[in-house]
Each structure stands twice: as structure tokens, then as C-alpha cells.
C-alpha positions in Angstrom: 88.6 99.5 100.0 89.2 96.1 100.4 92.4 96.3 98.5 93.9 99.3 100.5 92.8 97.2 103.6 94.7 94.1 102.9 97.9 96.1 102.2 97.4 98.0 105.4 97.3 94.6 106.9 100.1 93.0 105.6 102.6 96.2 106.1 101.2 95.8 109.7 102.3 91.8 109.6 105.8 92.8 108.0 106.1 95.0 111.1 104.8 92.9 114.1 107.4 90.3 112.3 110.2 92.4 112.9 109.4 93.7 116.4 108.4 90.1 117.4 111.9 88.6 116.1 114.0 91.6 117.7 115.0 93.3 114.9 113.8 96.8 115.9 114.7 96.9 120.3 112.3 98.7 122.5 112.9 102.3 121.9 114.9 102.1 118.5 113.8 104.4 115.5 111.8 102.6 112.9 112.7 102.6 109.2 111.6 105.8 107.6 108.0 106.1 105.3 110.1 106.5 102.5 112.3 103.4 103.3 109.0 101.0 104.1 108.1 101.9 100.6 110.5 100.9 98.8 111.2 98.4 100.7 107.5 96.6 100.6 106.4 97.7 97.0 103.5 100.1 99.0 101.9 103.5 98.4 102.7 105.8 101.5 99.4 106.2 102.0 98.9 102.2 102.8 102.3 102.4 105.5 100.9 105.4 107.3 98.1 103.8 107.5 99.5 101.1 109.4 101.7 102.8 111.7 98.6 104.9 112.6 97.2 101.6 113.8 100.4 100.5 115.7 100.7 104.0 117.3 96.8 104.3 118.1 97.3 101.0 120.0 100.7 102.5 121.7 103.2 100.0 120.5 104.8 102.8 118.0 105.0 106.8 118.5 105.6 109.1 115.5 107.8 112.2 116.5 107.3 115.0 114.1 110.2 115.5 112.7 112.4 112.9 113.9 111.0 109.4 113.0 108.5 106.6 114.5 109.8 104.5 117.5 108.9 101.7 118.8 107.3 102.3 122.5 105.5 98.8 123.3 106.3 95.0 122.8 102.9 94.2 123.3 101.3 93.1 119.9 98.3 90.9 121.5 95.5 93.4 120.5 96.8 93.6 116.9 97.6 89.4 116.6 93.5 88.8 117.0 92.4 91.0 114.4 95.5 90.5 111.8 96.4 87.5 110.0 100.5 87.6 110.5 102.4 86.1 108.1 103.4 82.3 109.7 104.7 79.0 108.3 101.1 77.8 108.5 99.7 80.8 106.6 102.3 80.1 103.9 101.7 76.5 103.8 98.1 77.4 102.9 98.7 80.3 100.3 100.7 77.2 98.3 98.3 75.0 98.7 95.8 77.4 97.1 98.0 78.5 94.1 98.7 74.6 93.2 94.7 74.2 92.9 94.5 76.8 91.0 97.3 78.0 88.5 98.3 74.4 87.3 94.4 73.8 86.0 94.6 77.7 84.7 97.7 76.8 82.6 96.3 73.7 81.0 93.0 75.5 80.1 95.4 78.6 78.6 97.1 76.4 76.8 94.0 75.5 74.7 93.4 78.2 72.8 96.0 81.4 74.5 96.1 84.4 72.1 99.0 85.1 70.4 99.1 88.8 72.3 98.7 86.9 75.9 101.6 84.8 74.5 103.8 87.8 73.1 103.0 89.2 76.7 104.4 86.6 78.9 107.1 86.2 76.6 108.2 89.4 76.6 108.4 88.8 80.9 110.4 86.4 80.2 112.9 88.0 78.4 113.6 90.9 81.0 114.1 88.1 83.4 117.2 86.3 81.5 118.9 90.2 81.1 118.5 91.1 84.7 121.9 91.7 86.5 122.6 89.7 89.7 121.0 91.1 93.2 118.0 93.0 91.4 115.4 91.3 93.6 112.9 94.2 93.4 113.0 94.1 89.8 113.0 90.3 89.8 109.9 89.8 92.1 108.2 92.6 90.1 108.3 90.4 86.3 107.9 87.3 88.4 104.6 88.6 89.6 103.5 90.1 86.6 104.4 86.9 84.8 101.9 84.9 87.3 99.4 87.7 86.9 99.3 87.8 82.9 98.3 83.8 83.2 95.0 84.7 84.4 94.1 88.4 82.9 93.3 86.2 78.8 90.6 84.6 81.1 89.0 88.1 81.4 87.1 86.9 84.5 87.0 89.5 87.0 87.0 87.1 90.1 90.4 85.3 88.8 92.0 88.1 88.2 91.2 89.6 91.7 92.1 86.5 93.1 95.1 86.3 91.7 96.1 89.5 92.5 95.4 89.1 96.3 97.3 86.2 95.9 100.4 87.7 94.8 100.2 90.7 97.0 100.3 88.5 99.9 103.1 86.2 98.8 105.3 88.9 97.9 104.9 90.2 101.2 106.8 87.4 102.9 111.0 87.8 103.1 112.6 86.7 99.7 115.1 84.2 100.4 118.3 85.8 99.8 120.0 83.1 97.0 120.2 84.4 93.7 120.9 81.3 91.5 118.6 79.4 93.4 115.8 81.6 93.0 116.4 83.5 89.2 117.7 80.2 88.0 114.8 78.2 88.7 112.3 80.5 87.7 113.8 81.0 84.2 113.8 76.9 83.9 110.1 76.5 84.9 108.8 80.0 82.9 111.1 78.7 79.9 109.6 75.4 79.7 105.8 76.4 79.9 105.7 79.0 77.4 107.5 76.3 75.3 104.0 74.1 76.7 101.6 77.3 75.8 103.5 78.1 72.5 102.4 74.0 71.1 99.1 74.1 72.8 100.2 71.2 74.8 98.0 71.4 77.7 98.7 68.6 79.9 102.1 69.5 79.4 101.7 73.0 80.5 99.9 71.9 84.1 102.1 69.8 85.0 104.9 71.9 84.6 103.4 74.8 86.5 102.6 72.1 89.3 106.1 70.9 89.3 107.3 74.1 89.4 104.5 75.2 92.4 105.9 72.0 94.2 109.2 72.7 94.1 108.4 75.9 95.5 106.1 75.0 98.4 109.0 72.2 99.4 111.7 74.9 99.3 109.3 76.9 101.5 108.5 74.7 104.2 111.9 74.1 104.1 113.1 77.5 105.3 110.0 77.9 108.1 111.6 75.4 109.9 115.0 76.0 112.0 116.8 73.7 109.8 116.0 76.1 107.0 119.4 77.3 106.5 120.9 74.4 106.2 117.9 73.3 103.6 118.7 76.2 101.3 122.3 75.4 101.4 121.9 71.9 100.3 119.5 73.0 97.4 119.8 73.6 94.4 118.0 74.8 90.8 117.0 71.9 88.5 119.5 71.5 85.8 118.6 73.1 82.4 117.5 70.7 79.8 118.7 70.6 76.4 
């Protein structure tokens, strides 16, 4: 339950984001179930949740047959009880993930079976054949990368941690620059299964925390109004030889 709940709660963000930044106009027609699924990665079941939420407090109305529209700009009752998704919020999710996954990929390195290794591997090699523009499919081996670094621990708390973890990441807008993004991925997931594949464990933390800090950097970057201009002026880290 508390699974489907934070889903619920972070379609519900995704929406209130869009409403709040103008994107949908008082009155306009919503983006169909079918489209917020595909677009969010969700189960139906989890969006009409959420809409049921928005439309039992009045700021949505479903018309049978015709779509949901948006009837209220009014999203104080829903902003007390649901964490949106904010600068700050993002700030903190980084924060956690470079406590934890840079210490995780040192221990891995110690002693990771050869099938965990094959695993991640084999991630990583779907990533360097993937066409240009397949973000869905990119942010899907990206996260399942992330999430096969803590399933060798077999500890049930990790693993939902980290799975929580990603959820809520991915539910945040994917900045829309290919070769920044794909490129620096494959340069950071290249060089720590190089890390895991010698047992070099000091190696493989503090690539993932280099990695994680270059992320969190190009992050706060875009939450502020200079953000454009950041992601213009950055670029991937070269690829060593």
C-alpha cells in the first residue's frame, strides 16, 4: 500500500507542477489516462487514483466520455498533505543518494558475484546501442542499472530504499539534452564496472560519488532561473583512454 501511495503522490506532484506553471489554463482538457501513463511510467490504476483526488477536492472534473478538465487553480488543500516536487526536495533526494550509493559501490566491489556483474553489464550494453531521443528507454536501464547495485546485498530495506528512491527521481522532468545526459552516464557506468570487474573498491566509490556530484551540480544548476543558460555551457566529461 505504501508503494501505490507514493505513486499516487507523485502523479499528483507531476500534476500540481503543471497547473501551477501554466501549462494546462483554467478550463483546458487534461492529457488523457492513457497519455499520463506513458508519459510517467504509471499503472492506470495509480493516475486515476490521483485525479480522483484532484476532482474530489474540485480542482479537476472528469466528463465521461470526453476527458478531465481543469476546473480550480486552487491547490492549497493538496500542497499541505503532498510533498511537490521543488528544488529543495531535489537537493535532498541527492544528498541522500551520495550517502548511500558511493559506500554501496565500494562494499560491492569487495566480493560482487560474477552474475550481479554479468547483470549490470549487460545494462550497460543496451545503453551504448540506444538510438538518439529514446529517453523512456534510456531512464528505464539507467534505473535498473542503479537498482541492480543494491539487489547482490539481498537486504530487503536497501532494496526498498532504493526503489523509493528511484521512483521519485524519475518522477522529476528529464532535461531534454541528449549528449549531455547519455554521454555522461555511459562515461561514469563504463568506468565503475571497470572499478567492480578489479575489485577495486576505493576506486569504485569514488567514481560513483563523482559521478553523483556531477549530477547534483547539473541539478541545482537547472532549479535556478539561470538554468538554461547552465545546461548550455555544460558539457559531458571527456572519455578517457
Amino acid at each position: 500500500m505504501a508503494v501505490v501511495s507514493n505513486v499516487t503522490n507523485q502523479i499528483i506532484s507531476y500534476l500540481c507542477q503543471n497547473i501551477r506553471d501554466g501549462s494546462w489554463p483554467l478550463g483546458s482538457r487534461l492529457p488523457s489516462e492513457h497519455q499520463l501513463c506513458q508519459t510517467l511510467g504509471v499503472s492506470r490504476t495509480s493516475v486515476r487514483s490521483a485525479l480522483q483526488q484532484l476532482g474530489a477536492l474540485g480542482i479537476v472534473e472528469s466528463v465521461r466520455g470526453k476527458g478531465t478538465y481543469l476546473r480550480s487553480l486552487d491547490l492549497s488543500a493538496l500542497e499541505a498533505a503532498v510533498p511537490m516536487q521543488s528544488p529543495e526536495r531535489l537537493r535532498h533526494l541527492m544528498e541522500f543518494a551520495r550517502l548511500v550509493w558511493p559506500s554501496l559501490c565500494g562494499n560491492l566491489a569487495c566480493g560482487i558475484e560474477e552474475g550481479s556483474l554479468l547483470a549490470l553489464e549487460q545494462t550497460a550494453r543496451e545503453l551504448h546501442t540506444l538510438e538518439p531521443g529514446a529517453w523512456k528507454r534510456l531512464i528505464h536501464l539507467a534505473m535498473e542499472f542503479h537498482y541492480a547495485l543494491a539487489t547482490p546485498f539481498h537486504n530487503p530495506i536497501l532494496t526498498e530504499l532504493a526503489e523509493n528512491f528511484l521512483r521519485e527521481l524519475a518522477s522529476y522532468p528529464c532535461v531534454d539534452n541528449w549528449n549531455l545526459v547519455y554521454h555522461g552516464l555511459l562515461y561514469y557506468f563504463d568506468l565503475l564496472l571497470l572499478a567492480l570487474r578489479k575489485h577495486e573498491r576505493e576506486q569504485a566509490s569514488a567514481i560513483m560519488d563523482d559521478y553523483l556530484r556531477h549530477s547534483a551540480e547539473f541539478c541545482y544548476q537547472l532549479s535556478t532561473p539561470s538554468g538554461q543558460e547552465a545546461e548550455a555551457e555544460s558539457a559531458p566529461p571527456e572519455k578517457r583512454s
